[in-house]
N, C-alpha and C positions, 0 to 999 in steps of 0.2 A: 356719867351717861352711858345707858347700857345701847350696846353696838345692836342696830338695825338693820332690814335688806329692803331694799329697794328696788323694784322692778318695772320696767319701763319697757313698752310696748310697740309697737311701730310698725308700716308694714313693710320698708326695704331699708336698706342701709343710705344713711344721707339723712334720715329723718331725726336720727338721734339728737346732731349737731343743729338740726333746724331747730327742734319742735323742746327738745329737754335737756341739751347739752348745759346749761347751765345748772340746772336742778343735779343733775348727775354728777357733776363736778362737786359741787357744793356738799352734797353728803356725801361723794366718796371724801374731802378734805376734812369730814366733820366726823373721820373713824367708822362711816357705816359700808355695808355692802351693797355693792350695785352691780344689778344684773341686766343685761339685755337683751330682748326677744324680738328675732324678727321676722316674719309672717314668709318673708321672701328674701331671694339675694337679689333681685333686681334687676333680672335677665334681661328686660325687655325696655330697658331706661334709652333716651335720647343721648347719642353718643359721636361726638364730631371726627371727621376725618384727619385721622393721624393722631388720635390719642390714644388709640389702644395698639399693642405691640402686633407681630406679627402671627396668627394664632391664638392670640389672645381672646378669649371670652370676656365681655361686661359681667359678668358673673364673679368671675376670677377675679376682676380689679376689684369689684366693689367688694366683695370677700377680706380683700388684702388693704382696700380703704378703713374701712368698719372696725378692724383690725388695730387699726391704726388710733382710729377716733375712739376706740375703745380705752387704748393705753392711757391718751393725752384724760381722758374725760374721769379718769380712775375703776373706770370699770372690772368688774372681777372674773365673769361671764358675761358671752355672748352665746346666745342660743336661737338657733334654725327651727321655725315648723316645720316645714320643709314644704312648703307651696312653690310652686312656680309665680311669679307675677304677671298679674293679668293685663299690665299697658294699660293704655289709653281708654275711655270711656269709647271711642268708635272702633278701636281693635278689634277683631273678630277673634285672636286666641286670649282673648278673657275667659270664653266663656269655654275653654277646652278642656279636660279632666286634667285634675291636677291644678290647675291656677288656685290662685287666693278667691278671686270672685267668683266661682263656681263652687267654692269648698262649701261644704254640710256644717250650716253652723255649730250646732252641737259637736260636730268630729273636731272642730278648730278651736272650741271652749276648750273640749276635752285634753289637746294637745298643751292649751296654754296652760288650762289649771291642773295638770301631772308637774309643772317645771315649777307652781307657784308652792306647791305642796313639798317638792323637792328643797326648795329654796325657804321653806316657813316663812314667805312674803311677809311684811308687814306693810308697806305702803305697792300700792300697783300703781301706774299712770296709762293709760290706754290712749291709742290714738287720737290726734285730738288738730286744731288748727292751729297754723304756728305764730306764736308769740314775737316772735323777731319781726312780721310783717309788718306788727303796727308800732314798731318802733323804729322800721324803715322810712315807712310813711312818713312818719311823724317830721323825720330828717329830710326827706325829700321833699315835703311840701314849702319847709321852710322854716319851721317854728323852731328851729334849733339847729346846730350845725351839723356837720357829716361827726359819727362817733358819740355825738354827746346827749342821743338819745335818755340814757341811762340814766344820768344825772336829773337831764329836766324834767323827767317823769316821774322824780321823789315825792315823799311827800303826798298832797292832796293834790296834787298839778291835776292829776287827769277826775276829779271829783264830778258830778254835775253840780251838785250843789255848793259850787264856792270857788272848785279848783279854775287855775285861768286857761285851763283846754280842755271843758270836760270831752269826754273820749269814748265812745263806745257807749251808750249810756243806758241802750237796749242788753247789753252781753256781748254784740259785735261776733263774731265768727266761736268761737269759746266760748260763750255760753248761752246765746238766743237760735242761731242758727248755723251749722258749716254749709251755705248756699249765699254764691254770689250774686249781689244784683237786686231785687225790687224791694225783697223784706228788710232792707236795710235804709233803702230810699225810702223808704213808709216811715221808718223812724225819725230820719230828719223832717221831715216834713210835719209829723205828729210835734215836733219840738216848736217847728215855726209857727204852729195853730196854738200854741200852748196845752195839748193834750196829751203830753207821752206821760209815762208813767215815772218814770225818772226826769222830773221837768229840771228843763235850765231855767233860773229866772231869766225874765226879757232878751229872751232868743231872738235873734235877727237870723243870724246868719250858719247855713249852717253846709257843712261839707261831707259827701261821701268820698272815700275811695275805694275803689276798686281792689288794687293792686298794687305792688311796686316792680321798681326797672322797666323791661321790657314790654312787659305787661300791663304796665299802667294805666288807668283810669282815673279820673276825679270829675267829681261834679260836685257845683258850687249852685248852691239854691237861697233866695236871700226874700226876708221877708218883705211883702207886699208894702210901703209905706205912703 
């Protein structure tokens, strides 16, 4: 098998581990290269009292995290645009010269694809929603215990047509829409009418979530009988 490079995208450090830490692992264990880019260090991340040293920048740990997840993850490269991070969607220095959300699209293609041409990329993965959520979920609602997501989800498990939880059946966050909240309610609900496009046979019941942990959400919608 001839050796390939792999490049993965993201916009601050953390997301590696969320979003494609497993893909990353998986081909660097498979002889290929892997490389990672990321838009920002993360300056402006939520950060509790007493975790960072004295003088210490969020910048600097997460620099020295990334670092870290880079080793465990096989990683060969790690590479900076060199944006500032823009925070929160109500922060007012998003939109300051220099952040990521303010950046000239084209200038930030431009940055990525000099490092992909560098690297003779063969596979890219670009930012995207993270995969581990619905396999949080899935553990947190119930249907499986804490950990063994993985497992239950072999196979055809999560199918519409046959599997015993079908799952996302619009594309869910990755591939229908990255927006929380109605366009996803409209899907279950299209299930329980029997009109989505990926139909369940005789749909009764069906579940959104939101979110997991702290943030969590569910709604349970159940057909009219």
């Amino acid at each position: 098998m001839s050796r390939r490079t792999l490049v993965t995208f993201h916009a601050h450090p953390d997301d590696e581990a969320i979003a494609t830490g497993g893909v990353m692992a998986q081909a660097a264990a498979a002889g290929h290269r892997v490389v990672l880019v990321l838009a920002t260090k993360g300056e402006l991340g939520e950060v509790g009292d007493g975790v960072l040293a004295d003088g210490e920048a969020l910048a600097e740990r997460r620099t020295v995290e990334v670092a870290a997840a880079a080793e465990i993850l096989g990683v060969e490269r790690v590479a900076f645009l060199g944006y500032r991070d823009s925070g929160m969607a109500d922060d007012p220095r998003r939109h300051d010269d220099g952040s990521f959300a303010s950046a000239d699209v084209d200038e930030a293609a431009g940055r990525l694809a000099a490092i992909l041409r560098e690297e003779h990329a063969d596979v890219l993965t670009v930012y995207d929603p993270f995969t581990v959520v619905s396999l949080m979920q899935i553990e947190d609602m119930g249907f499986c215990p804490k950990g063994e997501a993985g497992a239950f989800v072999e196979g055809d498990t999560l199918h519409h047509d046959g599997g015993r939880l079908p799952f996302n059946t619009h594309g869910g966050l990755l591939s229908h829409a990255y927006v929380l909240g109605i366009a996803h309610v409209v899907e279950v609900v299209k299930q329980l009418r029997g009109t989505a496009a990926a139909q369940v046979p005789e749909c009764e019941v069906g579940v959104y979530g939101g979110y997991t942990g702290h943030m969590a959400s569910t709604l349970v919608l159940v057909k009219d009988r």
